[in-house]
C-alpha positions in Angstrom: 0.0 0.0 0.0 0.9 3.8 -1.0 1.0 5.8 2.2 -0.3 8.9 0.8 2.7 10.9 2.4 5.0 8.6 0.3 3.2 10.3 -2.9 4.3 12.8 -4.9 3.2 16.2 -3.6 0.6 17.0 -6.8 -1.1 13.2 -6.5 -1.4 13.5 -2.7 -2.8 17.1 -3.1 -5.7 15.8 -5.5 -6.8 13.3 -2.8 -6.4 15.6 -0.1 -8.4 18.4 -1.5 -11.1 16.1 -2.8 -11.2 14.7 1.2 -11.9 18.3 2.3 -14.4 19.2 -0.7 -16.6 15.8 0.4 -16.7 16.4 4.0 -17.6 19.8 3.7 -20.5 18.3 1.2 -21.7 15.6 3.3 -20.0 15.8 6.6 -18.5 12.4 6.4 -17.2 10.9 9.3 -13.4 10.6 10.4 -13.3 6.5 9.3 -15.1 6.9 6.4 -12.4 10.0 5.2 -9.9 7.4 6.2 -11.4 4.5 4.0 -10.9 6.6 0.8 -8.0 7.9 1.4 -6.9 4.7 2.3 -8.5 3.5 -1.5 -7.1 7.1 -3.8 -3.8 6.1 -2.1 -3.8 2.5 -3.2 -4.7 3.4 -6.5 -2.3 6.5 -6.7 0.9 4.2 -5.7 -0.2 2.0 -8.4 -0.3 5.0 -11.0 2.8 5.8 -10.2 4.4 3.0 -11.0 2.6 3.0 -13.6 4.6 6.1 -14.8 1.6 8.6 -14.3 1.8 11.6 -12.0 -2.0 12.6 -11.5 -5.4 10.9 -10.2 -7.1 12.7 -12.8 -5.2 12.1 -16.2 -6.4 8.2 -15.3 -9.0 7.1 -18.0 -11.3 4.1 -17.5 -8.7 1.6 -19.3 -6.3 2.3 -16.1 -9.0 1.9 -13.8 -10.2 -1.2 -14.6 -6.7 -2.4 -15.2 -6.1 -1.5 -11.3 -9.1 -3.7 -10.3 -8.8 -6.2 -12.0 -5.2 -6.2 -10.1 -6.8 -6.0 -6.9 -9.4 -8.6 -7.8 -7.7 -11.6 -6.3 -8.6 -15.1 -5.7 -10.6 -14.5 -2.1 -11.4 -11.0 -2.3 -15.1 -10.8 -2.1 -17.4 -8.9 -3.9 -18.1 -6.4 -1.3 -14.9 -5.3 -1.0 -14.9 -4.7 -4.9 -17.8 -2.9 -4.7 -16.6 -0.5 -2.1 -13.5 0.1 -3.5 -15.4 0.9 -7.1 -17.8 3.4 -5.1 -14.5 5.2 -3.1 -13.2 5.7 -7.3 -16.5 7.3 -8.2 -17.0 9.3 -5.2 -14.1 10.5 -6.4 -14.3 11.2 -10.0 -17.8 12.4 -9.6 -17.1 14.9 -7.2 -13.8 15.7 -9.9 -16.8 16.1 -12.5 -19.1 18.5 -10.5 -15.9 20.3 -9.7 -15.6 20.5 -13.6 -11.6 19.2 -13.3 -12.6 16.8 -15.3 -14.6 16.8 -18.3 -15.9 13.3 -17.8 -16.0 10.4 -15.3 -14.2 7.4 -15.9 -15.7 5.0 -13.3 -19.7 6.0 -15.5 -19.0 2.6 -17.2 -17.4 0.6 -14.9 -20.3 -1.9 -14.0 -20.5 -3.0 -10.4 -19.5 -6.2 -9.3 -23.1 -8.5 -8.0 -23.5 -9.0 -4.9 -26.1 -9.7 -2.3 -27.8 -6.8 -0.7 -27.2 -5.5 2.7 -29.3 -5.3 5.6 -29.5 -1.7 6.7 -28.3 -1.5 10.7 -31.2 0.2 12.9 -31.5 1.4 16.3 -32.9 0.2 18.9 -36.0 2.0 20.5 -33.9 2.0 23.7 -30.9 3.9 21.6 -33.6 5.9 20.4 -35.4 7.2 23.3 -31.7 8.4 24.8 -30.6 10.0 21.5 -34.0 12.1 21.9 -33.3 12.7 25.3 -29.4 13.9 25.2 -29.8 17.5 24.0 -29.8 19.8 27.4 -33.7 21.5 26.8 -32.3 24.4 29.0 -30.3 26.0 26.3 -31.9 27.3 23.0 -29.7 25.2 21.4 -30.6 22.0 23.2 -34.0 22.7 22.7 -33.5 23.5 18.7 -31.8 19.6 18.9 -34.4 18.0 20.9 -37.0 19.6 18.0 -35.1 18.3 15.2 -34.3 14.9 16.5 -38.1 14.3 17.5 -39.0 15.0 13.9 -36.4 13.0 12.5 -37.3 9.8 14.4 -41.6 11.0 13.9 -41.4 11.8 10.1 -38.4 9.8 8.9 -36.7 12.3 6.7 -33.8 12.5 4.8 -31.2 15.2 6.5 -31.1 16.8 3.0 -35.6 17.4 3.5 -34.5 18.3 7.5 -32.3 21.1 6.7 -34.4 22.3 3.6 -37.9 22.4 5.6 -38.9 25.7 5.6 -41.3 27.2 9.0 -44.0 27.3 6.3 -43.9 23.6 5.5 -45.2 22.6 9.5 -48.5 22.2 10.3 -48.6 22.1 14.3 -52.6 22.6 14.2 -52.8 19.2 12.3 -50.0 17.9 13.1 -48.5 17.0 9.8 -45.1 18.4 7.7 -45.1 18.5 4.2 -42.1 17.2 2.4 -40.0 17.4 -0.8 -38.2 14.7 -1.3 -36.5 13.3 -4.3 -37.6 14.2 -7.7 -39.5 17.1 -6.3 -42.3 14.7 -5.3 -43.9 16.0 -2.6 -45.9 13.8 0.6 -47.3 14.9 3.9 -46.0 12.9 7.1 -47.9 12.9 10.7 -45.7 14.1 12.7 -47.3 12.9 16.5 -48.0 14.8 19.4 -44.9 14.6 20.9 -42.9 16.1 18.0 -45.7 18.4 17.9 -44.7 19.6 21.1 -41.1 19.9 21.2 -41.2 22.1 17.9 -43.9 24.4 19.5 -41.2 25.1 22.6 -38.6 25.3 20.1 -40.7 27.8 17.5 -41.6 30.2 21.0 -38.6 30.1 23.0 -35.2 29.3 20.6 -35.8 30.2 17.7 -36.4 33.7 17.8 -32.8 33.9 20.3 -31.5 32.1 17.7 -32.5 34.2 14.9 -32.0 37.4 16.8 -32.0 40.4 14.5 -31.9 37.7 11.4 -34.2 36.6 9.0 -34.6 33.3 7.7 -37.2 30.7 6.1 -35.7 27.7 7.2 -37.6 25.5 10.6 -34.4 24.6 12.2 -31.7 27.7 11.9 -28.0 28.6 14.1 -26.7 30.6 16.5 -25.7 32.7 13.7 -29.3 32.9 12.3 -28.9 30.9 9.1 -30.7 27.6 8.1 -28.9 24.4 9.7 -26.3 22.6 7.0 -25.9 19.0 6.5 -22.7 18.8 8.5 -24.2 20.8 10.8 -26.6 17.9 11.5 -24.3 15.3 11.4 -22.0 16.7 14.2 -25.0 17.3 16.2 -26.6 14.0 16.4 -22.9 12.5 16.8 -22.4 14.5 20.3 -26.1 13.4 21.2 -25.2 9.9 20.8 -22.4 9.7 22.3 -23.1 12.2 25.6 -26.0 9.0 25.5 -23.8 6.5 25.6 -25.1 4.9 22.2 -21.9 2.6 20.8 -23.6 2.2 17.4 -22.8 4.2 14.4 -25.6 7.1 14.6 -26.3 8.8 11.7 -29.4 11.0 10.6 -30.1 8.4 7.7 -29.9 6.3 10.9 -33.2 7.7 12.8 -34.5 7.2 9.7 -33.8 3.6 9.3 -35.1 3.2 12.9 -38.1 5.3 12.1 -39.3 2.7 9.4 -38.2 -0.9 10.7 -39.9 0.8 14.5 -42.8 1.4 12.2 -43.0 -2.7 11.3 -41.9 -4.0 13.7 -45.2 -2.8 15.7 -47.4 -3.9 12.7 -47.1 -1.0 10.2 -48.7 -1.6 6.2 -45.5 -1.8 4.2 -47.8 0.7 1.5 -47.7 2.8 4.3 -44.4 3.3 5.0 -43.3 3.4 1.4 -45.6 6.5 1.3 -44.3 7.9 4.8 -40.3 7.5 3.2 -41.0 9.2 0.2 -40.0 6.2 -1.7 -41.1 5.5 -5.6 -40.9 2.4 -4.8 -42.0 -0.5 -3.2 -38.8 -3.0 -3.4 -37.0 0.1 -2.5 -39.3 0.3 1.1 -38.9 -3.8 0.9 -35.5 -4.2 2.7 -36.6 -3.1 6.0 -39.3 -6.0 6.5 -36.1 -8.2 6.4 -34.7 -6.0 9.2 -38.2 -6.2 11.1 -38.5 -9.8 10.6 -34.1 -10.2 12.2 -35.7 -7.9 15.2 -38.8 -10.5 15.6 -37.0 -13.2 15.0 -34.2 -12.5 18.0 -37.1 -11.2 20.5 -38.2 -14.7 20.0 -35.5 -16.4 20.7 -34.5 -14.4 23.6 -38.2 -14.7 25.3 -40.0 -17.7 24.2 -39.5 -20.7 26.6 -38.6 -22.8 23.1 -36.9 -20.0 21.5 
């Protein structure tokens, strides 16, 4: 392996700067930033001895000349597949960055393999998550808002930080969402949610805003709409001021909102509409994780289990 401090200066910059670009995009955390550096270093070492000095002067010929290199007898396919998606994180952000005029991973087809189970919280992680953010503070109390209607509504971080005030319904108790596409739904929120944005909406967010204006439901101390990142680094101190050990996330709460959702008897229709998605194989995978959850109370509880 390439340590990427071994590199020439110009190759390590290109990985480097694409690290800070993606974390500023999506607020990636510290392992993940490792794992593809890890990955662009591999491949850079490689390109070197290959005699080429640059990440992005590779076409898709070198590419999949690398991995089929690295596609040894015993490597699996998963590992394959996450190596291919650390290249086109990679290239694609090079594209949108317009260093590159096109991606050389677009053609590279995926290696098959089975599909994965997303992880979920339990309603016990859950509960403390909700309950970590100090409610004394107008900050805690923004948190404790925007974690309750995470976990009620299930929404994307991306539909979190663009809800506007406008979009909330407290009177009926509903949020109305664009997701994906544009497509829009309307998501129940519950009473508690309903609550905890009513204290936020009186007491924070106007200390929040201050003398600023602003659109957006959930905004900083600096009076502008919360980020992405912002998000992220937020529900990482909740979790772990709670004591939580597993990876928390805001796509996360909303894994935990839907697999909650069926494990206590929930319409699959039902919560396809509620997560926005198109469609119904997409909404699928998370009976498998409800039927795991079932399956391991059973065994745990029944006298035969």
């Amino acid at each position: 392996m390439a340590a990427i401090d071994a590199l020439p200066e110009p190759i390590a910059g290109e990985i480097e700067c694409f690290l800070d670009g993606l974390w500023a995009e999506r607020g990636l955390s510290d392992a993940t930033l490792a794992a593809y550096r890890n990955d662009l270093a591999r491949l850079a070492g490689w390109l070197v001895a290959q005699g080429h000095d640059s990440l992005l002067a590779a076409g898709r010929s070198e590419l999949q000349a690398y991995l089929a290199a690295r596609n040894t007898p015993g490597s699996s396919p998963r590992s394959a597949a996450r190596l291919l998606s650390s290249l086109r994180q990679f290239y694609r952000y090079q594209r949108r960055a317009g260093a590159i005029d096109t991606d050389p991973t677009a053609l590279i087809p995926s290696p098959a393999q089975g599909r994965r189970l997303p992880a979920t919280l339990t309603e016990a992680d859950v509960e403390a998550l909700l309950a970590a953010p100090a409610t004394d503070t107008d900050l805690g109390l923004r948190d404790r808002a925007m974690l309750e209607l995470m976990y009620a509504a299930g929404l994307r971080v991306s539909e979190l930080v663009g809800a506007s005030r406008a979009q909330v319904n407290l009177r009926q108790g509903v949020i109305r969402v664009t997701g994906k596409g544009g497509r829009e739904r309307l998501v129940p929120i519950g009473e508690a949610a309903v609550d905890w944005i009513e204290r936020y909406l009186r007491q924070a967010r106007p200390q929040l805003l201050d003398t600023a204006r602003s659109d957006a439901l959930f905004v900083t101390g600096r009076g502008g709409g919360m980020t992405r990142q912002n998000v992220w680094h937020r529900i990482r101190r909740h979790a772990a001021s709670a004591g939580i050990r597993a990876d928390v996330s805001p796509h996360g709460l909303r894994h935990a909102f839907a697999t909650h959702l069926l494990n206590h008897g929930a319409d699959l229709r039902a919560v396809q509409m509620l997560l926005g998605h198109a469609d119904l194989s997409t909404t699928q995978i998370y009976t498998h994780v409800a039927r795991a959850r079932l399956a391991a109370l059973h065994a745990s509880h029944h006298p035969r289990g």
